[in-house]
N, C-alpha and C positions, 0 to 999 in steps of 0.2 A: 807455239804449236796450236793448231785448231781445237776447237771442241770437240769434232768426230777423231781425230788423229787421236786425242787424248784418252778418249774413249776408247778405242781400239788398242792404246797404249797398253792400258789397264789389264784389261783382259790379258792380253801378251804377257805381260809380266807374270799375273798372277797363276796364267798356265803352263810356265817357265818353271817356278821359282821353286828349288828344292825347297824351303819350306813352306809348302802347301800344306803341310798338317796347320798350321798354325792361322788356317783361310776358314771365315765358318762358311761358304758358299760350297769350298771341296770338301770340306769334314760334311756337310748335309749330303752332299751329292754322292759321297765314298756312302755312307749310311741310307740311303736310298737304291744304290746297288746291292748292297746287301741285303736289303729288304726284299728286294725282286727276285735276285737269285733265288731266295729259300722257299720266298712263295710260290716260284716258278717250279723250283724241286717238287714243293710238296701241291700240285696241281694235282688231280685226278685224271685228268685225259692225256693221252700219250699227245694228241694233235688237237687242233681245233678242228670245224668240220668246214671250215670257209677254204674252196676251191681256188685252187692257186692261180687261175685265171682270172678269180674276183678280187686278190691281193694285189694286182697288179697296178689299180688304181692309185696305190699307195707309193707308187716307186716308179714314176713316170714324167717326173719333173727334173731336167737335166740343168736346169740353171744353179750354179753356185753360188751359196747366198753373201751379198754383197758384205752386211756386216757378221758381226761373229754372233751366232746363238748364244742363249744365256745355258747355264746348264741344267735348269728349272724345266727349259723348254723341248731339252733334247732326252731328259729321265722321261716327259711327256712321252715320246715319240719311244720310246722304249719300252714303257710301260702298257702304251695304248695299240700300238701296229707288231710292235716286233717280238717280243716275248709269247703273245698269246696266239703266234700264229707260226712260231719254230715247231722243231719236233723234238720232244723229253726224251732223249734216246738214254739219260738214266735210269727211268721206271725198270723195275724189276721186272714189270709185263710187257716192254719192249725188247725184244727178242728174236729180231729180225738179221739183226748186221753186225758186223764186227766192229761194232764201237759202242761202248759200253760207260757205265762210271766209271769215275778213277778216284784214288785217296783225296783225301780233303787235305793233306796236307802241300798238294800240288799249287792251291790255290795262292799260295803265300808265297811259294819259291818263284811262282810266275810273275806276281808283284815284282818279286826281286830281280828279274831277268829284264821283265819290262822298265821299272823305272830306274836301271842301271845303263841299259842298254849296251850291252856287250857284245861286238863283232868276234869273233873265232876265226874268221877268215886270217887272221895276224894276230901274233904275238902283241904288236904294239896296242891294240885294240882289244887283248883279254888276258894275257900273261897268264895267272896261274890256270884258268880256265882251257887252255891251250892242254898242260899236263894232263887237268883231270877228264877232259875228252880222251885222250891217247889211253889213261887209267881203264876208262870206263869199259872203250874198245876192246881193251886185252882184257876183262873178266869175261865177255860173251866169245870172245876169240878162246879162252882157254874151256868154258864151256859147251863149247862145238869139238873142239880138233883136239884141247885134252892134251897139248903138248906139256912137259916135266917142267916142272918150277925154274931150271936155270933158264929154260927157253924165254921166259918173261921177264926174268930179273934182267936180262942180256939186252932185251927187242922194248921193253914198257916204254921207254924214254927214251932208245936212241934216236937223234933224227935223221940218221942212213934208212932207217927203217921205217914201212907202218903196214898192222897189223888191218887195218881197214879207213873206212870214215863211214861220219855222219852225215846224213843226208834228210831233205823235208817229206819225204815219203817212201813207198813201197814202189813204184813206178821209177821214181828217179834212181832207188836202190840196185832195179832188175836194170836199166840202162848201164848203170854205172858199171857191173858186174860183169856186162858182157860188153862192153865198151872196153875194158881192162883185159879179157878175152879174145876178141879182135885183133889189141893191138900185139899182143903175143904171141898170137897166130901168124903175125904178120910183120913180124917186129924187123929191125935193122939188120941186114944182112951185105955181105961184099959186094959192090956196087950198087947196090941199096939204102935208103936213107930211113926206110919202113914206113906203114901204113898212115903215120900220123905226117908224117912229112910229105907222101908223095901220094896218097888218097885210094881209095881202095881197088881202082883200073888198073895202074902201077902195079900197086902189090899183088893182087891175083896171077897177074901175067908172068912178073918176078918167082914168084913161086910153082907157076905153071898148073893154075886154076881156070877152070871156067868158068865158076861161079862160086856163092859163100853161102851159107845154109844154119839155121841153128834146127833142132829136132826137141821135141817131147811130147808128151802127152795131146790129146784135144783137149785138155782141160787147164792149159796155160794159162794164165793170167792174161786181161788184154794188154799189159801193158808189153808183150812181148810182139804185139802189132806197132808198139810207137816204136820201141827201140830199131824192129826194123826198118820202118821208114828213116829214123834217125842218123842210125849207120849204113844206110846204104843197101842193105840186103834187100829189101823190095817184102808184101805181105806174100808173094808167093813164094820165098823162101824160107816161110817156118815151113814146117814137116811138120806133120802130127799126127805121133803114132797111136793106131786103136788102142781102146782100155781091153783089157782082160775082164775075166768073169769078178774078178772081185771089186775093180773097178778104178781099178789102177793101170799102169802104163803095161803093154804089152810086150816085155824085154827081148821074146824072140824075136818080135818084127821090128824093133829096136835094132838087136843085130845084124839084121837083114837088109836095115837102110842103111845101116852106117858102111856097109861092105858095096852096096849100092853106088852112094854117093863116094865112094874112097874111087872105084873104079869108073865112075862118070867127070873122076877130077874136079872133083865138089868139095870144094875147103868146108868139114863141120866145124864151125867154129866154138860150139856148147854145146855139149849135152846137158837135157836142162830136166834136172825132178824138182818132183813137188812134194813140198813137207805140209799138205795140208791146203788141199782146192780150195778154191772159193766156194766154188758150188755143194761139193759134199764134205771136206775134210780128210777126205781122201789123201794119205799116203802113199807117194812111189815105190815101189821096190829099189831102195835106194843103193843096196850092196850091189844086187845085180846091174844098175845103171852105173856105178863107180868101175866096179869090174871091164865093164866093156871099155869104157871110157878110158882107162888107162891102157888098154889091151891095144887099144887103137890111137895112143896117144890126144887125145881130145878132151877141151877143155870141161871138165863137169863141175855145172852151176847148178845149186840146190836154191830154189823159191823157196824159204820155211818163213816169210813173213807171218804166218797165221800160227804153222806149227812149230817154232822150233824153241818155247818155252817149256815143250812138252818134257825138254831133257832136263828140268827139275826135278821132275818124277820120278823117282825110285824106279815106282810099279809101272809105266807107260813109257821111258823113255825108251824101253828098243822097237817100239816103233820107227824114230827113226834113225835104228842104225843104217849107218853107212855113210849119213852124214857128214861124219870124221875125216871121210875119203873126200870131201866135194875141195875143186880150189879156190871157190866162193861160194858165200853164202848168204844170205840177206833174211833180216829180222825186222818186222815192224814193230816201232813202240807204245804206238797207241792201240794195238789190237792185244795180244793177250800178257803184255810187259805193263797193261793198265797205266801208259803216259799219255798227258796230253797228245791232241793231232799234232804232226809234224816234224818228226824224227822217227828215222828208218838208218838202218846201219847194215853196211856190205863188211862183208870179213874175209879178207884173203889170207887163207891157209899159210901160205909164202911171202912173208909181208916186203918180200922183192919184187915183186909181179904187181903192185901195185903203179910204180915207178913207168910202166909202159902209158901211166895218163898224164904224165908228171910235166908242169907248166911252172913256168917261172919269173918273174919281174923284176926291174930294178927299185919299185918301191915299197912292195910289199909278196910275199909269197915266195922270196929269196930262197935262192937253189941248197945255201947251207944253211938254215933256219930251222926252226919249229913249228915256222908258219902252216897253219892247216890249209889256208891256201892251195898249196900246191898240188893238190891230189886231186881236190875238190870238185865237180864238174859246176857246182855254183859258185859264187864268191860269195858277198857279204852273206852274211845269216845269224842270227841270233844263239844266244847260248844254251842251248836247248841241251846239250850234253848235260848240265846239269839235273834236270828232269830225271836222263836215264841211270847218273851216278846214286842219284837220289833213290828210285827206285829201288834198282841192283841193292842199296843198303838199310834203307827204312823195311823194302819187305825182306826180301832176304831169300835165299836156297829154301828154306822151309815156309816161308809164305808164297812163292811163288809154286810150289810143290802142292798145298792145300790148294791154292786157285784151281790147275791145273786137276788135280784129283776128282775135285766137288763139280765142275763142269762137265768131266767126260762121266761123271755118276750119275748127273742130272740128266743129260742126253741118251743114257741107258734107260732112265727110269722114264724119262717122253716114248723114248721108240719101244719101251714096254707095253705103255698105255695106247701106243696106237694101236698095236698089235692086235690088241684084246676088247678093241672096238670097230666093228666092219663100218663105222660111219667113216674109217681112213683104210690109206693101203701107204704102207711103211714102204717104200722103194727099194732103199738098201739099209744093209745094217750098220750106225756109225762107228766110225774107227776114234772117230775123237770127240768131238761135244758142237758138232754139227750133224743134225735130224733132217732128211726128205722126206715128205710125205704128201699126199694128196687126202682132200674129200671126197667121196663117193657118193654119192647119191642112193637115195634106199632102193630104189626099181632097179640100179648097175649091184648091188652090194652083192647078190649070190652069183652073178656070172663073175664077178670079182676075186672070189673065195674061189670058183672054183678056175680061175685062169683061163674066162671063155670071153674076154671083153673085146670085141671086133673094133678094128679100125674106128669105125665111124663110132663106138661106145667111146672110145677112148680122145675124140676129136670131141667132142661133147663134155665131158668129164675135164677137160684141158679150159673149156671156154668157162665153165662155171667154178674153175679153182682161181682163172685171171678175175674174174667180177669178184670172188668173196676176197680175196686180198685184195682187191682195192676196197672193195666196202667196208673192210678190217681197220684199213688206215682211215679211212672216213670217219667210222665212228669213233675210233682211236680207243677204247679201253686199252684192248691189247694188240699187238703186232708181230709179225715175221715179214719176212720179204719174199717174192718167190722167183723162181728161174726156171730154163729149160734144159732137160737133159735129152740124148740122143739116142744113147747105146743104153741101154738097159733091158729087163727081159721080155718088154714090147717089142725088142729087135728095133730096126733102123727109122724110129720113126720119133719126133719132139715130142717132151712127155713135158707139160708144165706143173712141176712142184713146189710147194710148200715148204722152207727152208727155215727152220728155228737153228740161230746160233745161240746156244748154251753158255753165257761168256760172264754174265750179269753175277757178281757173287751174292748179293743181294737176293736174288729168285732163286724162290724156294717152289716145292714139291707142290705149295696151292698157284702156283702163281701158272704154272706148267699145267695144271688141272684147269684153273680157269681159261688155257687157252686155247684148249680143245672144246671147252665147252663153249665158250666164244663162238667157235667156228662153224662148232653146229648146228646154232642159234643163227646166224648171219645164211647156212651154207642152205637153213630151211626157210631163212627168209626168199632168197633168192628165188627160189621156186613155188614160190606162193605169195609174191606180192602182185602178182599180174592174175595171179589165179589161171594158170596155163595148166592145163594137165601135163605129166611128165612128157607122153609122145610128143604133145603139142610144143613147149620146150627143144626137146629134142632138134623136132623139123626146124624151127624159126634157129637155134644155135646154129644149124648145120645150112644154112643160108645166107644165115648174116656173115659167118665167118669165113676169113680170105683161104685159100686155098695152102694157104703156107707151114700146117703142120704135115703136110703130104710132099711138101718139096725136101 
């Protein structure tokens, strides 16, 4: 063997070798990860302030390097480019997004997932892990739908059955959900083989459709723009009905399309609520979307990625009643189940109706098996169920209860403090531990209070809340993220807001103070670093900017 072969031998091996504890090059290198993480944890700045178009320098060379790095050289490049230039989305004062810390005891099980490396996709490739996914499924399956103890002793582990699956996010979740919808919509009929065998031309015609439709809210999720392109429905076949004054889905005109499209011969294939927007937190009127939804036979898919841990809560959970009634459901794990990124879980009510995705193979995902396989809209994937068994049992009913409790206590106590300071204007009031709000400027503050702010106040007011969140994340202390709302009591026009998610258990009541006071530190810089008088401002925002909060 050569000296470079021999050389590249080495490494091979000793990157291989279940006994790498026994390596002092991996034991320094495992102890210089650790060293970073903590430092990184305990960093002051939520970001750096180096502009992502100057990082790029860093990440522009495509050549794969001929021999193998040492791991000396790659802690370097971790230490020096990549860590001090992520984003600390753990700080207590990061408070922008739904993803937040998670237990420290995660870190350790992920070791175990990683250097075991276990497929789920097949029994052969996880065996017990196979069961404790199907486990895990039926605890969030019986804490949605609430079915009686024999219903689970019967359904846990058969494999005629399943109560749901795991899946790598909230997007693949909302697909999956109404992909399972679809095909039940359209399933195998007398002279028909159904939607999954003969495509969705076939089947519309077969059933004597002209077209296929899902409906909810404007505040759906974008991922129900992929699913449509995915399945075939096209983005002009979402519907999306106005919000109501509270700012939720509007069930009359709810009613109204579904009788609409019934008589247009318009397959709805889901009705679709929301357990918790993106943008506000916002709750559907979930009973009255169930109600219709059955009234009219049609499938109802409840989004509760955000909200549907809510039903830990004693005191919060009939929020989302009605839930109970949905015939999917989908919950993200890394948003308020506090697991790592990459596992999201769909739950069908009728663990038969899952069967309409059901694929099969002769060397894996076998039609009489256990194999998770079969359901799956992915294959291989890791074992991440573990994560969420993990969870479900390290925190437990009453920890996931206290989460839930202290975030939506916290987001009362934010939308208190905005209230009670005219440097903001609170938009709406949260339903759950998601806050809008805006900065106001001192010269808008009284036409503010008193509900006289024009068009053009308001077009103005929108351009100087987009500059102080980005200059928020710039300077990085602290953070929220912001978006645009439409319908609100400016009437039909893009309001851009200020969005604190509440999620962090970590932040507390100063951390919430200082992020208001942050803002208005940052919101008086803006208007006085150029030394513009307010008109002067004013005229130069309403120039520069494009024409698009008026479309």
């Amino acid at each position: 063997m050569s000296e470079e072969k021999s050389e590249v031998s080495e490494f091979i091996n000793k990157y291989f070798s279940y006994c790498y504890q026994n390596d002092q090059d991996i034991i320094a290198f495992q102890n210089k990860i650790d060293k970073a993480i903590h430092a990184y944890l305990d960093s002051e700045k939520i970001s750096s302030d180096v502009l992502l178009e100057n990082l790029t320098q860093h990440f522009v060379n495509s050549d794969i390097p001929t021999q193998p790095a040492s791991l000396d050289s790659y802690m370097d490049f971790i230490n020096g480019i990549l860590l001090p230039n992520i984003v600390n989305v753990c700080k207590p004062s990061y408070l922008g997004h739904m993803t937040s810390m998670i237990p420290v005891f995660y870190q350790y099980l992920g070791q175990l997932i990683t250097q075991l490396n276990m497929n789920v996709v097949k029994t052969e490739t996880s065996k017990a892990l196979t069961l404790l996914e199907r486990q895990s499924i039926a605890m969030l399956h019986r804490l949605v739908f609430q079915y009686p103890e024999s219903f689970y002793q019967k359904c846990i582990q058969d494999q005629k059955t399943n109560m749901g699956l795991i899946v790598s996010g909230g997007t693949m979740a909302n697909i999956t959900a109404l992909w399972i919808a679809r095909n039940n919509a359209l399933k195998e009929d007398s002279g028909f083989r159904g939607v999954q065998a003969e495509g969705m031309q076939k089947a519309l015609k077969h059933y004597g459709y002209h077209d296929a439709v899902i409906i909810g809210s404007g505040l759906m999720h974008y991922s129900m723009e992929k699913l449509a392109s995915l399945l075939g429905l096209g983005l002009e076949n979402i519907i999306k009905i106005k919000l109501n004054e509270s700012g939720a889905i509007d069930a009359d005109e709810l009613r109204k399309t579904v009788v609409h499209c019934k008589e247009s011969k318009k397959l709805v294939i889901a009705i679709i609520g929301i357990a918790g927007t993106t943008e506000t937190g916002k709750v559907d009127d979930l009973q009255s979307m169930a109600k219709i939804a059955k009234e009219y036979n049609i499938h109802f898919h409840v989004d509760a990625a955000w909200g549907c841990p809510i039903l830990f809560s004693d005191k919060h959970k009939d929020i989302l009643k009605g839930i109970e009634s949905a015939d999917t459901a989908i919950v993200c794990g890394h948003k308020q189940l506090y697991l790592p990124q990459g596992i999201s879980v769909v739950l069908c009510k009728n663990p038969e109706q899952i069967d309409s995705i059901k694929f099969a193979t002769r060397y894996q995902a076998r039609k009489e098996s256990f194999d998770l396989g079969k359901h799956s809209p992915e294959g291989s994937r890791p074992a991440f169920s573990l994560f969420l068994h993990a969870g479900l049992s390290l925190i437990g009913k009453k920890g996931y209860e206290y989460l839930i409790d202290e975030g939506i206590r916290k987001a009362a106590y934010l939308a208190d403090l905005i209230k009670n300071n005219d440097a903001f204007e609170l938009i709406e009031e949260p339903q759950t531990n998601i806050v809008v709000y805006r900065f106001i400027p001192e010269e808008l503050r009284e036409k503010c209070k008193k509900g006289m702010l024009t068009f053009e106040d308001n077009y103005v007011i929108n351009s100087i809340n987009e500059v102080l969140q980005d200059e928020q994340f710039h300077q990085g202390r602290t953070f929220i993220s912001r978006s645009i709302l439409r319908q609100t009591s400016y009437g039909d026009m893009d309001i851009v807001i200020l969005r604190a998610v509440i999620s962090n258990p970590m932040a507390t009541e100063k951390e919430i103070e200082e992020l208001l006071q942050d803002q208005m530190e940052i919101g008086r810089y803006i208007l006085t670093k150029r030394q513009f008088s307010f008109p002067e401002v004013i005229k130069l925002l309403y120039q520069q900017t494009s024409s698009y909060y008026r479309q």
